[in-house]
N, C-alpha and C positions, 0 to 999 in steps of 0.2 A: 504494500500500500504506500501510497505519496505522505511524506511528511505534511504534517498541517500548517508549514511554512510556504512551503510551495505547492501545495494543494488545489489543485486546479479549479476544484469546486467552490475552495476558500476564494481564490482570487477573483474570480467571478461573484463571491457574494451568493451562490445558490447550493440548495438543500441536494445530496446526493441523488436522492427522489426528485430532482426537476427534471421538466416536461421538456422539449426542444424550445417551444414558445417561451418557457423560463429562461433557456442558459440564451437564448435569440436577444430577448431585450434585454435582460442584466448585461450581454456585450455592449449593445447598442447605447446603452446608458455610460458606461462606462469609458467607450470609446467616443465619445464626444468631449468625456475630462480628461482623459488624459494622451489624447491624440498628437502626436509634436505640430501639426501647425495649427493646434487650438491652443495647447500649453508649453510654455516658454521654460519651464523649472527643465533644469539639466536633468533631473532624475525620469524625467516624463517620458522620453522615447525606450529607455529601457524597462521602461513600469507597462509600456503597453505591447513591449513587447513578448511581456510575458502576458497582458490578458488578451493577447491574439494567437499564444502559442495553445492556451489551454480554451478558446471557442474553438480551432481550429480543432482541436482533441474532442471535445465533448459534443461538436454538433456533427460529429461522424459516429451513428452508430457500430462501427465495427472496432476504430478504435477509442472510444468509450468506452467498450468491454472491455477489449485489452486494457484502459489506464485502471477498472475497476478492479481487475483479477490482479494485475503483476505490478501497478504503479507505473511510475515513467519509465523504466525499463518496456514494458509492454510497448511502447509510444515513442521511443527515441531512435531518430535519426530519418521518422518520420512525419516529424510533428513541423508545422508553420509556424514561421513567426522572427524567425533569422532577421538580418540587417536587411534585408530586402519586403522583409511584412509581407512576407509569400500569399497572395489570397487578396489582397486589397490593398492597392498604390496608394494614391493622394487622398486627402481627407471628403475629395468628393465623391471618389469611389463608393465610403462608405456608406453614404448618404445615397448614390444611385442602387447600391445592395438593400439597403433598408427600407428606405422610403422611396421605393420605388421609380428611380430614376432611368432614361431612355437611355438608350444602353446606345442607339445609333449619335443622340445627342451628347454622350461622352466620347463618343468614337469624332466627334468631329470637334470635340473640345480640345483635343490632343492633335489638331491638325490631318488628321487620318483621310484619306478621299472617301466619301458616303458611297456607300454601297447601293445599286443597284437593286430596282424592285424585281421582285419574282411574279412572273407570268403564269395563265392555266390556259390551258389547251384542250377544250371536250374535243374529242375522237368516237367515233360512231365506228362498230365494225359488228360483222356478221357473226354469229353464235358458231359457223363451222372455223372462223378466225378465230374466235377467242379460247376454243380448243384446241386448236391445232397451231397456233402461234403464225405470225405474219410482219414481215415489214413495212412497211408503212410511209408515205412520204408527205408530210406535209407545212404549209405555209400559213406563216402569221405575220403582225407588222413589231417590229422590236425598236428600241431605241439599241442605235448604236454607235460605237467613237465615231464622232466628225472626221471625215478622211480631208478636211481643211488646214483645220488647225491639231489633228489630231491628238484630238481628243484634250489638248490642255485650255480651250475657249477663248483661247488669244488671238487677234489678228495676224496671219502672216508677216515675220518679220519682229515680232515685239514677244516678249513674254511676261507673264506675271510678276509684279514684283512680289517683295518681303512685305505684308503688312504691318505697317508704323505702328498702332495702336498698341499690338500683342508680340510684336517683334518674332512671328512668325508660330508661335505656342497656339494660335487659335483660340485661348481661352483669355478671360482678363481673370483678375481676383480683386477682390474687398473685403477687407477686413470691419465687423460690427461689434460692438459689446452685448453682451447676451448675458441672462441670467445665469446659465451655464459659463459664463466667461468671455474671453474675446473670442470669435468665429471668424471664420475664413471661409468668404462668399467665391464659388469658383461655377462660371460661367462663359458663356460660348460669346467669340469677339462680335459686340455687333458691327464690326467694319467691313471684317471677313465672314464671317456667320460660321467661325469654327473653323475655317480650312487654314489660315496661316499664309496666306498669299492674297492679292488683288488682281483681278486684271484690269488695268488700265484702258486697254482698248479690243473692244471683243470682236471674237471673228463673225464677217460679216453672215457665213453660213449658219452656223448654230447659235448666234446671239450669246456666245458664252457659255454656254451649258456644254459644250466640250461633247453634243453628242447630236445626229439626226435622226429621224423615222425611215426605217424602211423595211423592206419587204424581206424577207428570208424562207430559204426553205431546208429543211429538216427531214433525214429520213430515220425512223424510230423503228425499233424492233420491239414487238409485242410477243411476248414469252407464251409459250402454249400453257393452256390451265387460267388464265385470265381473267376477272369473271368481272361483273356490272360493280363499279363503285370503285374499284382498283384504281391507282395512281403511280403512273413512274415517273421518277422526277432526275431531271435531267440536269446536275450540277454543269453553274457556270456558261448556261445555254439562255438567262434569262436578261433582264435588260442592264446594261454599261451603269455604271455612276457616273453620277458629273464628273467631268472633268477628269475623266481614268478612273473613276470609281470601279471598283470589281462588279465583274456582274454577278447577279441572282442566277437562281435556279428555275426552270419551267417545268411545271408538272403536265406531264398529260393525263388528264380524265379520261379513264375508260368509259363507254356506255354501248354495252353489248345488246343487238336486234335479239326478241325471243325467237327461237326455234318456232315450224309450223306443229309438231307434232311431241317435241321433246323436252322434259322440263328438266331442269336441273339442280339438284341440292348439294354443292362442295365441287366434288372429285365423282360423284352420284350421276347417272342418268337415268329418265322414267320414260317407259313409252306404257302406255293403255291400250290394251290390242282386244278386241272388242271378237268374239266368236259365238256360233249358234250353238242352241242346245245338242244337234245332232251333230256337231266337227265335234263338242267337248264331250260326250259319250263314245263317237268312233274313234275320235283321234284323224288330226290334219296336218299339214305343214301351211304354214300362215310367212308371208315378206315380213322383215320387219325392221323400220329404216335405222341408220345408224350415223354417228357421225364419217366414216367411213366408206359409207353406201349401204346400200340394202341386203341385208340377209335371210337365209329362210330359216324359220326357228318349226322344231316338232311340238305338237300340241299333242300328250298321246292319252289313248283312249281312258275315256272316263275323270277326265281334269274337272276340278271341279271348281268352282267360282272364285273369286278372288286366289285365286292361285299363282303365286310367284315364280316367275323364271328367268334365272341371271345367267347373266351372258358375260363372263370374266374376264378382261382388261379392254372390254367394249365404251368405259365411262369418260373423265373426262383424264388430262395428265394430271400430277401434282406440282403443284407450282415450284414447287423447294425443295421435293425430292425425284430428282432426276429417274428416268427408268421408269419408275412407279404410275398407275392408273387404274381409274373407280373403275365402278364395272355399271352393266346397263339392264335394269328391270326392267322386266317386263311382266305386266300387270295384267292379269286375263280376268274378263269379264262376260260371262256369258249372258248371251244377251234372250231373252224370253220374247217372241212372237207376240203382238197384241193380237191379231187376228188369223184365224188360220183358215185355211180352202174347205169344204166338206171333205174331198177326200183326205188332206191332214189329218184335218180331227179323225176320222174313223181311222186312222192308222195308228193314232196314238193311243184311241179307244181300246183298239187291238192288241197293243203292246200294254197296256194298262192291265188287259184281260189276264195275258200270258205272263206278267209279273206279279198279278194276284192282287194289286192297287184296285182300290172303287173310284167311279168318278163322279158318282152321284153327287148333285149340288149338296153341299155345306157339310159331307161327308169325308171330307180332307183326303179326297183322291188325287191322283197326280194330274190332271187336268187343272184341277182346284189347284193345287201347287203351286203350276205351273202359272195361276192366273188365268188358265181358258175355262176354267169347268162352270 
């Protein structure tokens, strides 16, 4: 166990029995007093270096256990909180971890190029496609680098300068007095708006934005096993950032046409194969479509209603495991005559006779059964 000197839980100020939401805001509280560029006392950077060494411990359940069983021993050599405050840079980091800060507007407080939005792509393909996998080719309109000024929104000939305001940091800072102490306000340049550069004079084609519209095409491989709702997303394929920003990613939406005759659950195929009384007493060979093409399947004598027949690696593939595929049911339903010819009926009457069944009305003869009698 940890000494109660260096006790993790001590330093934090929480009950070995705290929740995550406990040891969350006793950091949170904590790291606002004694953060180094809220607190000036020389003891202050090595005081919160240790109460980031032990949120970094204890809001990881795996080694939490460890620091519970074996102390810092359990926890050492893998714990945060070095000269480097592994987990969380500048005192506004904390602030975008805690209170919920935009994680693209930090990214452009540090001068960083803004990234690129992500595009979607619905795709329409046929149910023998999305079993059987297919390539696919298609076009949408993207924002992409200006081939002018490529991509950096400068006019031909000139470049961006160093922004004067923020001297290129993208961020300014102010310092406030707070109840808590002095604070250190950190925010995106309004000169630059975070990027750490101007440009002066923008290229005439993109207006600056370091990117144009146009048209692209795309050819996509859709993996066999695919089914309605699925998404593949295709890193780096989605729209530029300003100014060389990285691109996003584009997903494409699957939406798979039904089959006319086939339904599908998983890796599963169903087909309903509809047969008379007399094929399901003799027994018949019945087509019966597939994704594949059509096959003949045996119905044999005396099947009787709702009777299942699988047809084994007939279904659809598995998406993730290679090789592998459902198989395909087939659902027999025998179907009952509503009306029948006179000769019929006295044929059935006959067979009724020689099977020892009555058909007499409301005398549950097989006629009756059957719904003719």
């Amino acid at each position: 166990m940890a000494t109660t000197e260096h006790d993790f839980y001590v330093l934090l100020g929480v009950e070995r029995t705290a929740t995550d939401a406990q040891i969350k805001r006793a950091f949170r509280k904590l790291a606002q007093q004694w953060h180094p560029d809220v607190n000036t006392d020389p003891a202050a950077q090595e005081r919160f270096k240790e109460i980031n060494e032990a949120y970094q411990v204890l809001s990881d359940p795996e080694r939490r256990s460890r620091y519970d069983t074996f102390g810092r021993a359990g926890v050492d050599g893998g714990a945060a909180g070095g000269a480097g405050f592994e987990g969380f840079g500048g005192f506004s980091d904390i602030f975008d971890a805690f209170f919920g800060g935009n994680a693209g507007a930090a990214s452009a407080r540090r001068g960083r190029p803004q990234p690129g939005a992500d595009l979607r792509y619905d795709l329409r393909i046929t149910f023998e496609e999305a079993v059987k996998g297919i390539d696919k080719e298609i076009e949408f309109t993207v924002l992409q680098r200006c081939e002018t000024c490529i991509g950096s929104g400068a006019k031909a000939g000139t470049d961006p300068i160093v922004c004067p305001q923020c001297n290129g940091r993208g961020e300014v800072r102010s310092v406030r007095q707070t109840m808590l102490g002095q604070m250190v306000n950190v925010s995106a340049c309004p000169s630059c708006h975070g990027e750490g550069r101007i440009i002066v004079t923008s290229c005439d084609t993109c207006k600056g934005d370091g990117r144009t519209e146009r048209k692209r095409t795309l050819r996509v491989t859709i993996p066999a096993g695919i089914d309605e709702g699925h998404q593949i997303r295709l890193s780096n394929e989605g729209e530029v950032g300003p100014r060389s920003g990285p691109p996003g990613s584009l997903y494409v939406a699957i939406h798979v046409q039904p089959h006319a005759t086939l339904t599908r659950d998983g890796t599963e195929l169903f087909y309903d194969a509809s047969i008379s009384i007399v094929q399901a007493a003799l027994g018949t060979r019945i087509t019966v479509p597939t994704v594949d093409g059509e096959e003949e399947v045996e119905i044999k004598a005396g099947t009787q209603p709702n009777t299942e027949i699988r047809l084994r690696g007939k279904g659809v593939p598995h998406l993730r495991r290679s090789g592998q595929r459902g198989d395909l049911h087939v659902m027999v339903d025998v179907v009952v005559p509503t009306k029948l010819s006179k000769k019929a009926r006295e044929l059935l009457a006959a067979y009724a006779e020689e099977a020892g069944e009555s058909v007499a009305h409301g005398g549950g003869g097989l006629l009756e059964k059957l719904g003719l009698g």
